[in-house]
Legacy VTK file of the C-alpha trace (Angstrom):
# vtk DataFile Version 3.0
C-alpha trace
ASCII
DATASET POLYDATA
POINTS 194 float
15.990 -21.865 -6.319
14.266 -21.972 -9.793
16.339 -22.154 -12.800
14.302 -19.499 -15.032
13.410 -16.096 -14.825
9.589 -15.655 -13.363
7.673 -12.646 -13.952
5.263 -11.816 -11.052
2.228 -10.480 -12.264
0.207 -7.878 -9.953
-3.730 -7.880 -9.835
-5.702 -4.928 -7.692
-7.717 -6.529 -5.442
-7.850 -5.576 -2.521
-7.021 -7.008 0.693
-9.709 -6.067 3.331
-8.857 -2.760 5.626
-5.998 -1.251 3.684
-5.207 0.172 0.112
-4.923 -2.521 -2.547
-1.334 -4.201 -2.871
-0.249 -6.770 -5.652
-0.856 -10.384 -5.224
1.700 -12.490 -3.726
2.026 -14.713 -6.688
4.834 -16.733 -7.965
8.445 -15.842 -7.037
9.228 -14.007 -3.742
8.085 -16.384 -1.407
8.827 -19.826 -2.768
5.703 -20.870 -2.539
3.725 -23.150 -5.141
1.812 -19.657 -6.676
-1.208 -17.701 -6.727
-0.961 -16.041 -3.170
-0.106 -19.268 -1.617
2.365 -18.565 1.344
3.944 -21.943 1.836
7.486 -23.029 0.559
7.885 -26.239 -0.973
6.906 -29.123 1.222
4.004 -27.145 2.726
6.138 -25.169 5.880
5.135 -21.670 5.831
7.268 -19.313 4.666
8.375 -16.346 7.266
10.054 -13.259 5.255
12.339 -10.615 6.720
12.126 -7.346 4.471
15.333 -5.568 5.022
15.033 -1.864 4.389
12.024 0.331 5.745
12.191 2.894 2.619
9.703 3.037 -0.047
10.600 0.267 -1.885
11.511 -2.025 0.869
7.629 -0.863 2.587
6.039 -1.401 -0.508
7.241 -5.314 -1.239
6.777 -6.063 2.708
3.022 -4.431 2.405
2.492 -6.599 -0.674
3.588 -9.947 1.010
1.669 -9.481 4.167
-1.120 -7.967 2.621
-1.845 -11.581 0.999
-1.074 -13.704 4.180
2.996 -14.522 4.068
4.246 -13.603 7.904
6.241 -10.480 6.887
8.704 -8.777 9.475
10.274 -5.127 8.212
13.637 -4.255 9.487
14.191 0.104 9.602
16.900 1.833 11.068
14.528 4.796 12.463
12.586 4.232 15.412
9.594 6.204 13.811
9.268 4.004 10.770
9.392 0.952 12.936
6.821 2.650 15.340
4.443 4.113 12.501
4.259 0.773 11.471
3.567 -1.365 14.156
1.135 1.419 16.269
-0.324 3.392 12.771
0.085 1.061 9.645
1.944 3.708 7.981
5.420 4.413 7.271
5.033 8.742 8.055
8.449 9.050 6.883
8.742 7.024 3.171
5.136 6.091 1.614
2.759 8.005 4.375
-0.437 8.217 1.884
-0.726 4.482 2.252
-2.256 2.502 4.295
0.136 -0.654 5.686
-1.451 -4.167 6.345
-2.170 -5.073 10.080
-0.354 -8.081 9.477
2.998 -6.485 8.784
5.261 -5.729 11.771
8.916 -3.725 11.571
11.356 -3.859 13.939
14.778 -2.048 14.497
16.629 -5.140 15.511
18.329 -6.760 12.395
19.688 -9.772 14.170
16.551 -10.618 14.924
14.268 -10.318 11.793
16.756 -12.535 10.004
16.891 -14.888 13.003
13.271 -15.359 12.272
13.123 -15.400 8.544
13.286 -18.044 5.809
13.472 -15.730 3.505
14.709 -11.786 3.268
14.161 -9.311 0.921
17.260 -6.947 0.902
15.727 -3.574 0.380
18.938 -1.682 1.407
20.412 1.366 -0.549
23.571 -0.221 -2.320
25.914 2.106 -0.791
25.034 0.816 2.789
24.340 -2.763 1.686
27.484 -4.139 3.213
27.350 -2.139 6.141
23.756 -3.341 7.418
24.256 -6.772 6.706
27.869 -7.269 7.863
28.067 -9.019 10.758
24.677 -10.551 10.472
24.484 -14.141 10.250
22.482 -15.159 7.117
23.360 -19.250 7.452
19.629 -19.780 8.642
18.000 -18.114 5.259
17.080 -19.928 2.831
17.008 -17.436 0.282
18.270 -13.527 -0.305
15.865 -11.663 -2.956
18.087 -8.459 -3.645
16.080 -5.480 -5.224
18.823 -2.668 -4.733
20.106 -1.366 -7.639
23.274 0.311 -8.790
27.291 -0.419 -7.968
29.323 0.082 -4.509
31.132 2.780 -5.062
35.010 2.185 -3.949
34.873 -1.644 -3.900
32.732 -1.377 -7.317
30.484 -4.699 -6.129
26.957 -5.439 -7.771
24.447 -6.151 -4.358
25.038 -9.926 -5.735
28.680 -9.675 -5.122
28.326 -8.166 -1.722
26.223 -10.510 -1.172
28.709 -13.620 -1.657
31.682 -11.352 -0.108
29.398 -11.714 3.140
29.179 -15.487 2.912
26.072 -16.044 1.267
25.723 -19.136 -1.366
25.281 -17.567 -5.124
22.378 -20.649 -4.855
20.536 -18.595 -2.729
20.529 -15.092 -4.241
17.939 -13.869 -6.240
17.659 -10.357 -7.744
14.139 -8.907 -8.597
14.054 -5.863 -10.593
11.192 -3.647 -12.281
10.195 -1.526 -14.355
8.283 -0.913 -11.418
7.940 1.710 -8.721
7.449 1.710 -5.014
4.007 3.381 -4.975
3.007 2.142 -7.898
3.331 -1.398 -6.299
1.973 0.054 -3.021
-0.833 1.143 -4.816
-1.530 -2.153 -5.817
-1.467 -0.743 -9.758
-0.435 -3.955 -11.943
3.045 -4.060 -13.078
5.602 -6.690 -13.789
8.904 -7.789 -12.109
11.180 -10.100 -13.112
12.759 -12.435 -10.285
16.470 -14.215 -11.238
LINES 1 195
194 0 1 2 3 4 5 6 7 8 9 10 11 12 13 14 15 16 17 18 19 20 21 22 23 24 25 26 27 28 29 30 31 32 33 34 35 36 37 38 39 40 41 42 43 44 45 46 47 48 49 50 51 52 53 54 55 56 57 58 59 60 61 62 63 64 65 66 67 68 69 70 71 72 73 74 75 76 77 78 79 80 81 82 83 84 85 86 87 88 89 90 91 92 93 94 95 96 97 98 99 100 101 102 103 104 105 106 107 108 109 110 111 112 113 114 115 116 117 118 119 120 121 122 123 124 125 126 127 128 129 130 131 132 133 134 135 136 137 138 139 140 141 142 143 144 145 146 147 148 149 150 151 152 153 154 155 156 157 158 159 160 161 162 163 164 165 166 167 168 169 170 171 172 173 174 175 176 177 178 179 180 181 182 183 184 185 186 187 188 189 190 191 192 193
């Protein structure tokens, strides 16, 4: 875990056979910068994006897009289909084109299984649900980039987060300004991981 704020900076270059997406640089994957897909001590890095909406489509694109193994989890077959047979997500982002290299799946158990690292791209409100029962004691790291409060239990995604077992050491929140198909787009913005 790094003990400052980053800000990941996007370029629009694009990756060959799909619409340009951000560069992987410095932050999400733990890698050592500048699109490089390895965690520290050179082991590659395998992410698990959690959430197949628009936001959740749009980081996953931008991580596989620049070579970091990226698995989406969706809860709707047709996401998780449009993805893997199309390269499109019909139901969330379906002007843009997806990299080959990203796959989606509707089994949760075993996208985290086989991440180091997930991206938790689940509406607040259903943050707790999705990921309850999960076990997360094989990731390294949880980026959260939901937003907002649980209403009833009034929980920040980083409290939820640590009320389902997960080390504060390993939670990271990445927020914007920034938006889905803006990032998709592979139009330069700014996000700030802590």
């Amino acid at each position: 875990r790094r003990g400052r704020s980053e800000t990941l900076r996007s370029s629009t270059a694009a990756p060959p056979h799909h619409a340009p997406v951000p560069t992987a640089g410095r932050g999400l994957a733990p890698g050592t910068g500048d699109g490089d897909n390895r965690a520290v001590g050179n082991e590659c890095t395998r992410v698990g994006v959690v959430g197949g909406g628009s936001w959740g489509t749009a980081l996953a694109a931008h991580l596989a897009g620049h070579g970091v193994p990226t698995e989406l989890w969706a809860r709707e077959p047709d996401v998780v289909d449009g993805i893997n047979d199309e390269h499109r997500n019909h139901l969330f982002l379906s002007d843009v084109d997806l990299p080959e290299a990203l796959t989606a799946s509707t089994d949760l158990a075993v996208v985290v299984g086989r991440s180091d690292l997930i991206v938790s791209a689940v509406p607040v409100q259903f943050l707790r649900s999705t990921l309850a029962g999960v076990d997360l004691a094989g990731v390294d790291t949880v980026v959260t980039v939901s937003k907002g409060i649980e209403a009833g239990a009034l929980a920040t995604p980083h409290g939820i987060l640590v009320d389902l077992g997960v080390p504060e050491e390993r939670i990271v929140a990445l927020s914007g300004p920034s938006f889905a198909r803006e990032v998709a787009a592979g139009r330069p913005t700014a996000v700030v991981a802590a």
